[in-house]
VEXDREN-2710 file (C-alpha; in Angstrom, 1 decimal):
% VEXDREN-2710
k/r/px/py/pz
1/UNK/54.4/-42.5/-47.9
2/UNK/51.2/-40.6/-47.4
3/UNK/50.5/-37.5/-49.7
4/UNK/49.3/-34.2/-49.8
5/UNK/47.0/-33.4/-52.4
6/UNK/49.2/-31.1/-54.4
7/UNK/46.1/-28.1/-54.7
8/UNK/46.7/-28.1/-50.7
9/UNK/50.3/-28.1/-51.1
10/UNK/50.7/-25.2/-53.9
11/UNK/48.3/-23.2/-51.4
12/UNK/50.3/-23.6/-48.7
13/UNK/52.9/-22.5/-50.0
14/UNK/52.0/-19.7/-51.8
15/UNK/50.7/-18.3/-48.9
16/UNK/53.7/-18.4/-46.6
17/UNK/55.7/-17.1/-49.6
18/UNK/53.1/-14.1/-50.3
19/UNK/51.7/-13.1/-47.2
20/UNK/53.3/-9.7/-46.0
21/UNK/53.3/-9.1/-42.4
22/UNK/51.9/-12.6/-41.1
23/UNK/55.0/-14.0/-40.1
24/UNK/53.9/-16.4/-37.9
25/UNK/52.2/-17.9/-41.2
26/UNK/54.9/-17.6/-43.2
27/UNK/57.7/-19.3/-40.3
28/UNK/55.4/-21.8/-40.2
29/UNK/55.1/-22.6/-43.9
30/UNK/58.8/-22.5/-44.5
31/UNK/59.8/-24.9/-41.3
32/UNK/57.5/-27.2/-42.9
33/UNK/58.6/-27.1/-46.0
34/UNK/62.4/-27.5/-44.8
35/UNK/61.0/-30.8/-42.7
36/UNK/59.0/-31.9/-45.9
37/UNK/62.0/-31.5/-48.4
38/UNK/64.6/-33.0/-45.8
39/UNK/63.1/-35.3/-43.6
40/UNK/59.8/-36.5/-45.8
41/UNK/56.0/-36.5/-44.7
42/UNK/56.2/-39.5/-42.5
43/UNK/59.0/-37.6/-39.8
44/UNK/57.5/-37.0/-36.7
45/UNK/59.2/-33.2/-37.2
46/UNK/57.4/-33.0/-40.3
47/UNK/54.1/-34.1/-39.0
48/UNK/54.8/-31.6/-35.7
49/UNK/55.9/-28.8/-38.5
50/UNK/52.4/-29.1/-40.3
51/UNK/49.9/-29.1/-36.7
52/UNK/51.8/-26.3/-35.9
53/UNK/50.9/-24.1/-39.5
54/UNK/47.4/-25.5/-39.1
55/UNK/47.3/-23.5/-35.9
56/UNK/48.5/-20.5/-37.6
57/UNK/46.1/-20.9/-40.0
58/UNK/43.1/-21.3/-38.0
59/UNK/44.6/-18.5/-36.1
60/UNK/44.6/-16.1/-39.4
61/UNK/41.4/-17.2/-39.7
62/UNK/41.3/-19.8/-42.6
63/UNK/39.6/-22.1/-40.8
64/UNK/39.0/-24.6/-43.9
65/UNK/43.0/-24.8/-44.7
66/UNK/43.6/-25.5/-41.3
67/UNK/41.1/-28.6/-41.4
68/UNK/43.1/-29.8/-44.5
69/UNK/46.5/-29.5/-43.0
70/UNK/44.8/-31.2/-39.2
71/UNK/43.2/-34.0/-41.6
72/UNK/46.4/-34.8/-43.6
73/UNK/48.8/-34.7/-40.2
74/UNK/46.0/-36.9/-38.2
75/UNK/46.1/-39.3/-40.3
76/UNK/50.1/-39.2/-40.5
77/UNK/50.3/-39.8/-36.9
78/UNK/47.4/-42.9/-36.9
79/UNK/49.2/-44.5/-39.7
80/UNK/52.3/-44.4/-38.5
81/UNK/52.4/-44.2/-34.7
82/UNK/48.3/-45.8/-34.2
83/UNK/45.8/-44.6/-32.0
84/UNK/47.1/-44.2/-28.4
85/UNK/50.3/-42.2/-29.2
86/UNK/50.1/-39.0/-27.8
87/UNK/50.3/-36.9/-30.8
88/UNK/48.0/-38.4/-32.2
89/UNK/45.3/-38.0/-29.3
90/UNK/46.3/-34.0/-29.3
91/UNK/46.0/-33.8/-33.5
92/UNK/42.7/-35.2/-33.3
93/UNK/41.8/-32.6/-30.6
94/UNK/42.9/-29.6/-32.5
95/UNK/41.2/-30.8/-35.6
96/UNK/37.8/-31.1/-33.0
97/UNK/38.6/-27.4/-32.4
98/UNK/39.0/-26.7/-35.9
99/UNK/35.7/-28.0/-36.9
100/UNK/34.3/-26.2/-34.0
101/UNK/35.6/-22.7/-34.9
102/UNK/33.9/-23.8/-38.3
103/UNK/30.4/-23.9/-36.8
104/UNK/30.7/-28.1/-37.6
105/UNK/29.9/-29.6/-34.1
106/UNK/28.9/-32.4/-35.8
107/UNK/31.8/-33.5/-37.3
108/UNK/34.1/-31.6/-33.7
109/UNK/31.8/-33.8/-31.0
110/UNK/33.1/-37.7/-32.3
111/UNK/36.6/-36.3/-32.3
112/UNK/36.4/-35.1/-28.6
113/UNK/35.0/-38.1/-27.8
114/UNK/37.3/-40.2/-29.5
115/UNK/40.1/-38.0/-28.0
116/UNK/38.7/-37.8/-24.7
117/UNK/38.8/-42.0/-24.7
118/UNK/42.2/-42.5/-25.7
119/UNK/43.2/-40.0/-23.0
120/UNK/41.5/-41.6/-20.6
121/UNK/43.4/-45.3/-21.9
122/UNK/46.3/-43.7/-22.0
123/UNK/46.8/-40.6/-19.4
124/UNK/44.6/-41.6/-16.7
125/UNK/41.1/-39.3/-15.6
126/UNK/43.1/-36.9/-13.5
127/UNK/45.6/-36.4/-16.5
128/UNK/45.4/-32.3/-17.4
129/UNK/44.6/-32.6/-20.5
130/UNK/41.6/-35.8/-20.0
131/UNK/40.0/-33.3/-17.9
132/UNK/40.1/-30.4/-20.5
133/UNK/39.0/-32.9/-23.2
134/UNK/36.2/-33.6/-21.0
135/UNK/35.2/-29.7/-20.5
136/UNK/35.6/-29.3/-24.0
137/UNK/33.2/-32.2/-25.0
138/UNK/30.9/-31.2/-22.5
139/UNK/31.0/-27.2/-24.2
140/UNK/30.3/-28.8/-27.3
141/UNK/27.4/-31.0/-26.2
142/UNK/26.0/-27.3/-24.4
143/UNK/26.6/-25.7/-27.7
144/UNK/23.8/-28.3/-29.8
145/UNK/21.2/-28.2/-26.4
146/UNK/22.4/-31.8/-25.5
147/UNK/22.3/-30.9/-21.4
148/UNK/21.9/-34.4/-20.9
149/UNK/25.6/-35.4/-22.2
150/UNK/27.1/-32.3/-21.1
151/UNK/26.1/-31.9/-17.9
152/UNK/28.0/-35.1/-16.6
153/UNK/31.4/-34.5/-18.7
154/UNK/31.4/-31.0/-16.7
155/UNK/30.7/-32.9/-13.3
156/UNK/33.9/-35.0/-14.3
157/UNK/35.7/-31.8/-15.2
158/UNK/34.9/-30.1/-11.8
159/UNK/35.6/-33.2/-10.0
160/UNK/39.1/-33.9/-12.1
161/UNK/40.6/-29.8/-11.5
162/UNK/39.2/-30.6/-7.6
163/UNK/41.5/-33.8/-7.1
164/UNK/44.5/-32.3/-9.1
165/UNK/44.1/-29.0/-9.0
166/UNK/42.0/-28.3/-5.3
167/UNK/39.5/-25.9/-4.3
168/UNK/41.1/-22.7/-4.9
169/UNK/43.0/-22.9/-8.8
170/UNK/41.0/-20.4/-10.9
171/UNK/40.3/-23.9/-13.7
172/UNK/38.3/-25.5/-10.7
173/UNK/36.1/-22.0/-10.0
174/UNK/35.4/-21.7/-13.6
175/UNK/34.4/-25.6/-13.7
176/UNK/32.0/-25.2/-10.9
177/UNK/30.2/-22.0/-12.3
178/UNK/29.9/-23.7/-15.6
179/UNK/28.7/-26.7/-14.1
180/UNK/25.9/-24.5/-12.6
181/UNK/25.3/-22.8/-16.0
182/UNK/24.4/-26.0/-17.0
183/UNK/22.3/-26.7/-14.6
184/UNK/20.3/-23.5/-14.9
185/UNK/19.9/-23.7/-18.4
186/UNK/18.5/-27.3/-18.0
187/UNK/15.7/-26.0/-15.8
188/UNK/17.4/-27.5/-12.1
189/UNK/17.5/-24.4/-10.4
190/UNK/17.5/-26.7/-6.9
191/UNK/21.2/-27.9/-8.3
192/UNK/22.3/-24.7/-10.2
193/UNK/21.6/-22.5/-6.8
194/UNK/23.9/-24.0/-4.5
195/UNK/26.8/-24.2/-7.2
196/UNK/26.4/-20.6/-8.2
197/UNK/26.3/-19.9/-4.3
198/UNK/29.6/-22.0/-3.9
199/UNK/31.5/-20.4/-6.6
200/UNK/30.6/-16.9/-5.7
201/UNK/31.8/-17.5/-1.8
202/UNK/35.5/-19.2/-2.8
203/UNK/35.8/-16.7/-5.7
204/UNK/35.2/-14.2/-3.2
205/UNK/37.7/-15.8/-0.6
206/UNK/40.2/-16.2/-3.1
207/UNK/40.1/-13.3/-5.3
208/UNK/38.2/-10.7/-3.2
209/UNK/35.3/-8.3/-3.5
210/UNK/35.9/-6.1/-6.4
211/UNK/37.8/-8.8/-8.7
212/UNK/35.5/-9.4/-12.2
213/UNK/34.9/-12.7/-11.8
214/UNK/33.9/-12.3/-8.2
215/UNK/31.2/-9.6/-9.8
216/UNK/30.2/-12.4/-12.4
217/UNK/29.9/-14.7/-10.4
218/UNK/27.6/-12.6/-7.8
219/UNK/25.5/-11.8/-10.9
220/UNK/25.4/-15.2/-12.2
221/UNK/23.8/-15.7/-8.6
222/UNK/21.8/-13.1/-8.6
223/UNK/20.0/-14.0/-12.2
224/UNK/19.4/-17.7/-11.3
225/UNK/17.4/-16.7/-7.9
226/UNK/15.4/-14.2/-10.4
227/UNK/15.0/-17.2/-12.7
228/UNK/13.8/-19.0/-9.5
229/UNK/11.5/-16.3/-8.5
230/UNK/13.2/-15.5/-5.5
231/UNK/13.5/-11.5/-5.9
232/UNK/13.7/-11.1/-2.2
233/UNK/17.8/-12.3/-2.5
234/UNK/18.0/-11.4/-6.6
235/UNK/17.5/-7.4/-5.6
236/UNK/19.8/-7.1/-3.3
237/UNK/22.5/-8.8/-4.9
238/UNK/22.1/-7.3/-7.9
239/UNK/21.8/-3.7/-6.1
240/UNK/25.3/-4.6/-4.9
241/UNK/26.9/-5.7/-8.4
242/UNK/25.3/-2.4/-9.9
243/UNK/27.3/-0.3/-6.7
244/UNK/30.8/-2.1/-7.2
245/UNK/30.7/-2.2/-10.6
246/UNK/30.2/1.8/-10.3
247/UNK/33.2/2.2/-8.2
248/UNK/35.8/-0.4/-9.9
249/UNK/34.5/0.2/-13.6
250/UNK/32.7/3.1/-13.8
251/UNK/29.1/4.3/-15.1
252/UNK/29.3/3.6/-18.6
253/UNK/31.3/0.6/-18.4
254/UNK/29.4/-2.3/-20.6
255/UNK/29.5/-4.6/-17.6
256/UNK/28.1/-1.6/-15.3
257/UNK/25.1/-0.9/-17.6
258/UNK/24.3/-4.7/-17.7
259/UNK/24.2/-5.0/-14.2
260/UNK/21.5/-1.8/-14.2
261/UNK/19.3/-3.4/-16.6
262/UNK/19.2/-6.7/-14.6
263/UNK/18.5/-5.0/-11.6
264/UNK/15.5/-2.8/-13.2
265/UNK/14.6/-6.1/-15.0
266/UNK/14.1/-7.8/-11.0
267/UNK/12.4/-4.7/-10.1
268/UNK/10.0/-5.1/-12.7
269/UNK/9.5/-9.2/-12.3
270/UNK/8.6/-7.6/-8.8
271/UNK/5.8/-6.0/-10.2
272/UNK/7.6/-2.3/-9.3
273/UNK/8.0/-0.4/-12.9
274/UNK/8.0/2.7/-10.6
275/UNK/11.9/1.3/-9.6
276/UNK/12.2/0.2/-13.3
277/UNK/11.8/2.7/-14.7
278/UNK/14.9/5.3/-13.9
279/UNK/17.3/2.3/-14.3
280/UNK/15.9/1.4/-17.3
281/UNK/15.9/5.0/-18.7
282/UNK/19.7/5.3/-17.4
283/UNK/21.0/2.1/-18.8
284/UNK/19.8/3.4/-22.3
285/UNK/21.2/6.6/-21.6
286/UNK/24.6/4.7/-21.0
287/UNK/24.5/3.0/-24.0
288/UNK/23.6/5.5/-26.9
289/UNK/26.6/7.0/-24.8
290/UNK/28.4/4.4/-24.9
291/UNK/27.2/1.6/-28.1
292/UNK/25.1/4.2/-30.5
293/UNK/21.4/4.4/-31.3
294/UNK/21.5/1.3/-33.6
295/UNK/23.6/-1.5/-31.3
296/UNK/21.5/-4.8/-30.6
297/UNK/21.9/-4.1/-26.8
298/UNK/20.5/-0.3/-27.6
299/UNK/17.8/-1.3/-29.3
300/UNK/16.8/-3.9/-26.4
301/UNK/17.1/-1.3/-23.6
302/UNK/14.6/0.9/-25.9
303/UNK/12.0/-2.1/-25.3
304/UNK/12.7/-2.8/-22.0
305/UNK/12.2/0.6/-20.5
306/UNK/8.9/0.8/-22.8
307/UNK/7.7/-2.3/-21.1
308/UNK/8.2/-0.7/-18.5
309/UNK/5.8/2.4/-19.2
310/UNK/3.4/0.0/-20.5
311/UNK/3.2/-2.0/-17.3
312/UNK/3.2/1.6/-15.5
313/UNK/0.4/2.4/-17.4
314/UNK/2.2/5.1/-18.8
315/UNK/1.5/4.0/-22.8
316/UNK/2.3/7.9/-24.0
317/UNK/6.0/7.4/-22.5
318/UNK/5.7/3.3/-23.8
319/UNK/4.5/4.2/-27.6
320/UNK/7.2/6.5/-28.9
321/UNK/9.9/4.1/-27.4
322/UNK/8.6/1.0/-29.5
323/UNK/8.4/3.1/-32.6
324/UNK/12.4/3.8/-32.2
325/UNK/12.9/0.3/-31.1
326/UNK/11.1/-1.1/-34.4
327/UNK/13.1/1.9/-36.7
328/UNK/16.1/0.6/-35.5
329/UNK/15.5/-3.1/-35.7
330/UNK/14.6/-2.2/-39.7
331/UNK/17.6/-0.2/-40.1
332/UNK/20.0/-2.6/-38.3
333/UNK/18.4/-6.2/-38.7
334/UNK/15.6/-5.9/-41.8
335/UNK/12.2/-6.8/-42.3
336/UNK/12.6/-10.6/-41.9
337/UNK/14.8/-11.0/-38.9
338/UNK/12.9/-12.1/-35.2
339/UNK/13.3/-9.0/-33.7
340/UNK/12.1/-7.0/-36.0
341/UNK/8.9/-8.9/-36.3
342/UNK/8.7/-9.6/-32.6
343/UNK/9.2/-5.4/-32.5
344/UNK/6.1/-5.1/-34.4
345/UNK/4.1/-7.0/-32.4
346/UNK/5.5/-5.2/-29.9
347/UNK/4.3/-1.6/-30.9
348/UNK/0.6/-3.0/-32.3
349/UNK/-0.1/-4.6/-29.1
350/UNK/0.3/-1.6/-27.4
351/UNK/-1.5/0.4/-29.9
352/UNK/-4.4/-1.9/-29.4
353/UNK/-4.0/-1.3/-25.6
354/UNK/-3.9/2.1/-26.1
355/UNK/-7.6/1.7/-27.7
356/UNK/-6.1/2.7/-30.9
357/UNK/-6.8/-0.5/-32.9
358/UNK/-6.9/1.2/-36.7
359/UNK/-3.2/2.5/-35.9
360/UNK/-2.4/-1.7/-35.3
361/UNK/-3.9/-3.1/-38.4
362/UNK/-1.6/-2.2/-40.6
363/UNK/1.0/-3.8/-38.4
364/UNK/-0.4/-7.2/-37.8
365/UNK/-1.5/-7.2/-41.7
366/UNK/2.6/-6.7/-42.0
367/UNK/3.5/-9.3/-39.8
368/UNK/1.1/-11.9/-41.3
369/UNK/2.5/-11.0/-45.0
370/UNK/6.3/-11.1/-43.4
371/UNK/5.5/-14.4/-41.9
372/UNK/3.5/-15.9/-44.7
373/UNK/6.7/-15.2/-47.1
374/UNK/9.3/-16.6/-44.4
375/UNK/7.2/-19.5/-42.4
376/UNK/5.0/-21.8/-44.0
377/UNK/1.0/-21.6/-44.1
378/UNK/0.9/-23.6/-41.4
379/UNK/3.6/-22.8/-39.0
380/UNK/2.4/-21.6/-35.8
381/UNK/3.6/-18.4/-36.0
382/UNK/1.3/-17.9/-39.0
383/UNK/-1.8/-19.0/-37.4
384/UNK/-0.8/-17.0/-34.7
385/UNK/-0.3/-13.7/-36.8
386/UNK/-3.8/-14.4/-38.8
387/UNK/-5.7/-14.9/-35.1
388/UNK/-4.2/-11.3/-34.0
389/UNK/-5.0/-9.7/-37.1
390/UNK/-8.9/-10.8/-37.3
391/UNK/-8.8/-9.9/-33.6
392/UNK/-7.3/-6.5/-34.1
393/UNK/-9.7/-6.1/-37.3
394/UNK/-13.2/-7.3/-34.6
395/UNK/-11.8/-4.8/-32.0
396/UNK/-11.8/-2.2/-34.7
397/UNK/-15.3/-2.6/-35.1
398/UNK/-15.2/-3.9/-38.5
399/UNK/-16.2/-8.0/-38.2
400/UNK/-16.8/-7.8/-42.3
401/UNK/-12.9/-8.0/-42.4
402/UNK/-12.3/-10.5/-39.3
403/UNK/-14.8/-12.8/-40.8
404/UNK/-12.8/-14.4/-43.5
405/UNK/-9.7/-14.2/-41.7
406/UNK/-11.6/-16.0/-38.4
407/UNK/-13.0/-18.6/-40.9
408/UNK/-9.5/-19.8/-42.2
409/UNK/-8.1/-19.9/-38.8
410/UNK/-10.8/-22.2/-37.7
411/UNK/-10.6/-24.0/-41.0
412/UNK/-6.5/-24.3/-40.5
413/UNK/-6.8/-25.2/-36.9
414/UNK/-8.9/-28.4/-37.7
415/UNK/-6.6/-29.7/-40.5
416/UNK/-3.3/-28.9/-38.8
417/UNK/-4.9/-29.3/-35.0
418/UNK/-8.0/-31.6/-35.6
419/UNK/-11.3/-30.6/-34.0
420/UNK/-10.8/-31.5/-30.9
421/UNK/-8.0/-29.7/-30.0
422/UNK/-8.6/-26.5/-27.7
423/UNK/-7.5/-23.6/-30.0
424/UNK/-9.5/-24.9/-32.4
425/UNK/-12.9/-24.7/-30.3
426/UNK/-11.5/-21.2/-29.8
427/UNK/-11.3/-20.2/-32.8
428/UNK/-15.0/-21.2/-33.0
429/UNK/-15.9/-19.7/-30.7
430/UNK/-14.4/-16.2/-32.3
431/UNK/-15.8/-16.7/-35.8
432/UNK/-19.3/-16.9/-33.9
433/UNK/-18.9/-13.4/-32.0
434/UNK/-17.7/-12.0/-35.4
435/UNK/-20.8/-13.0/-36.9
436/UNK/-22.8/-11.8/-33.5
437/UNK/-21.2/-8.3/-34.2
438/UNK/-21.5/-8.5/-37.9
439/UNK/-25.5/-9.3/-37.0
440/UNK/-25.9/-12.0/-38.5
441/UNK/-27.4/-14.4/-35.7
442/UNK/-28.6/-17.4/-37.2
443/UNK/-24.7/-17.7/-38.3
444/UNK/-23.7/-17.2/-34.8
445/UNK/-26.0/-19.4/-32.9
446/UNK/-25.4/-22.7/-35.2
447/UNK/-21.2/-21.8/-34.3
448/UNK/-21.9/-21.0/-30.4
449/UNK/-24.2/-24.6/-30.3
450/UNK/-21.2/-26.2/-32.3
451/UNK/-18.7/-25.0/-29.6
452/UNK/-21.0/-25.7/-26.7
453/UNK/-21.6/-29.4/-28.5
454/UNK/-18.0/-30.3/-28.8
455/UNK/-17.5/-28.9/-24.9
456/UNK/-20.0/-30.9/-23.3
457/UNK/-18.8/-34.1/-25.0
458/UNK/-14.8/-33.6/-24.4
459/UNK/-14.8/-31.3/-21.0
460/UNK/-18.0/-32.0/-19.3
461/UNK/-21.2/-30.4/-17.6
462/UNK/-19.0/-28.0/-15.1
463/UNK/-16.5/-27.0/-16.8
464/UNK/-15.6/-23.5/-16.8
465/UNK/-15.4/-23.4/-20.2
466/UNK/-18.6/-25.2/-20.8
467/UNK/-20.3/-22.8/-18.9
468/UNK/-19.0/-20.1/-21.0
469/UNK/-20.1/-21.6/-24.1
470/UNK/-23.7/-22.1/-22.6
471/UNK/-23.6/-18.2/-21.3
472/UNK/-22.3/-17.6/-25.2
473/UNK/-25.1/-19.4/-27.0
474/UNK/-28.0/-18.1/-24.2
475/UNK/-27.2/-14.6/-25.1
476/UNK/-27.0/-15.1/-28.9
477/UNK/-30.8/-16.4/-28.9
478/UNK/-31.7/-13.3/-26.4
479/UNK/-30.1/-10.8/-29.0
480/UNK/-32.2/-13.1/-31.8
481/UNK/-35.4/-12.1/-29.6
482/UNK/-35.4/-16.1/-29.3
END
């Protein structure tokens, strides 16, 4: 006889008996207790009995119970019926889902696998549920960034729903567009193109113009020729998703305002803020309408529409807007999250392009302190943040305080970098004009022949940054009155 562990089985139990209002939970818990008590744990109707209150568990959202309660009935139906039964094949595929619900892909993805093999044995590839097994082992492998595994198991998917299922079910659309998701996301836009262009024209024979996933699937279209650079077909298919998502959804629909900011977003890769703009400044309209001031997708169309001015050259319209956009990252996310760093980046750089570098300062020192306490010394990040502050503190006019801070970047670059590498003969090369500015020449000419040194012996005579380093040293002597 197997056994339940009796803390699992006094849970269970006390939850169907006290648990007012779920009565899915609670049907569940007493059918498999009647199975238990009159049939014992080996039945096959007590086995069934305790997959199905699993289910109900992971559908109240007690994810961990419902892994207990797959576990224990999995290895009911392996000990007593072996591996190829077909209970068994679909136990061990709900306790992949479990685990997946659970954030544990690496437990879920050798279940899939293992389910997705026996199904294979046992059903045949055309089988219904071998080809979902496969799409849901391919998901998986997306989810962890292994394209290289998934993208095959959703080829089999796509090629499985087109034998069984033909060209037209919605299962075999939705295979090929995430089949060219995959594709897009591994970089082969020369594959993902022609699937996305597929998908849009049979979902648009099948299910007509104004249907949503006709419109998704026109806008997943339309984003992977922006990806490809090809704004001369992204514009006017996204122009067309924005206009019939208007007339079926409506302005403020969430859908509507996303298709907006995609096509102001193409505009802009265009190098047009001018068109930008007004669909930028209407999509964040729409959504303090619609979301509030303090909703992640807010709080992004506050940046994107001061990119905009920025790139307009507008930075009076571009500065207030990255102010509210950092406010409501530290109201929303907190000091320490990405976006609120990236944010104030954001708002210093422009500052700085503003030719307001004091106003910056304090912001870079901010970011180096948040990322100092969060990321190692020597994460790149950190370098990074230390280079812009000295930089910030040099354009300032104040090379006294970019001095130090240039001299432990170049310091850090050669242990973590070694000497040769390029961003360390760059920071060399900026710890010299600090020292140039500072006046301090004979400091600055030994740095400038070290650069110029190291570039002759790794690039060459002609190359461009060789020259640059010759230009640099010839002008330090001049200003010596060498």
């Amino acid at each position: 006889m197997l056994s339940m562990p009796a803390s699992l089985y006094a849970q269970v139990v006390a939850r169907g008996a006290f648990a007012p209002g779920d009565s899915d939970l609670e049907q569940c818990t007493r059918t498999f207790e009647r199975f238990l008590m009159q049939s014992g744990e080996d039945h096959p109707y007590t086995l069934d009995a305790c997959e199905d209150l699993a289910i109900a568990y992971s559908d109240a959202g007690d994810i961990s119970t419902a892994v207990a309660l797959l576990q224990w009935t999995l290895s009911g139906w392996l000990r007593i019926f072996g591996e190829d039964y077909p209970k068994t094949l679909s136990c061990r595929s709900n306790l992949a889902i479990a685990y997946t619900k659970a954030g544990d892909l690496g437990r879920a993805i050798p279940l899939f696998q293992q389910a997705l093999d026996g199904r294979l044995r046992v059903l045949g590839e055309d089988h219904p549920d071998t080809v979902a097994t496969a799409g849901v082992l391919a998901q998986s492998y997306y989810a962890v960034g292994d394209l290289g595994r998934a993208i095959p198991l959703f080829q089999q998917a796509l090629d499985g729903r087109l034998r069984v299922l033909g060209e037209d079910h919605p299962d075999t659309l939705t295979s090929r567009s995430i089949l060219a998701e995959s594709y897009q996301a591994a970089g082969d836009l020369e594959r993902a193109i022609p699937l996305f262009h597929r998908a849009f024209d049979e979902l648009l024979r099948v299910l007509g113009e104004d249907h949503p996933d006709t419109l998704t699937a026109r806008n997943n279209l339309a984003e992977s020729y922006l990806a490809a650079g090809d704004l001369g077909r992204a514009i006017p298919l996204f122009q067309q998703n924005l206009d019939d998502r208007v007339r079926v959804l409506g302005q403020d629909h969430p859908y509507t305002l996303l298709s907006r900011s995609l096509l102001a977003e193409s505009y802009l890769a265009a190098g047009n803020p001018g068109q930008a703009i007004p669909l930028y400044q209407r999509t964040l309209d729409g959504r303090l309408r619609v979301l509030g001031e303090d909703h992640p997708r807010t709080l992004i169309s506050l940046k994107n529409l001061a990119v905009a001015y920025a790139l307009a050259g507008d930075r009076g319209q571009a500065i207030p807007l990255y102010e509210r956009a950092l406010e409501g990252r530290l109201r929303v996310l907190g000091e320490d999250h990405p976006d609120t760093r990236a944010s104030r980046d954001d708002l210093a750089v422009a500052y700085v392009s503003a030719g307001e570098p004091g106003r910056a300062i304090p912001l870079f020192q901010q970011i180096l302190d948040d990322t100092r306490r969060v990321l190692a010394e020597d994460d790149p990040d950190t370098l990074i943040s230390r280079s812009n502050l000295a930089l910030v503190y040099y354009a300032a006019g104040d090379p006294e305080q970019a001095i130090p801070l240039f001299q432990q970047i170049l310091d850090d670059t050669r242990r973590v970098l070694g000497e040769d590498h390029p961003d360390t003969l760059a920071s060399r090369d900026n710890l010299a004009r600090a020292y140039e500015s500072a006046g301090d020449m004979q400091q600055a000419i030994a740095l400038y022949q070290r650069a110029l040194d190291e570039r002759l012996r790794l690039l060459g005579e002609d190359h461009p940054d060789t020259l640059a380093s010759r230009d640099n040293l010839a002008r330090a002597y001049e200003s010596a009155g060498d």
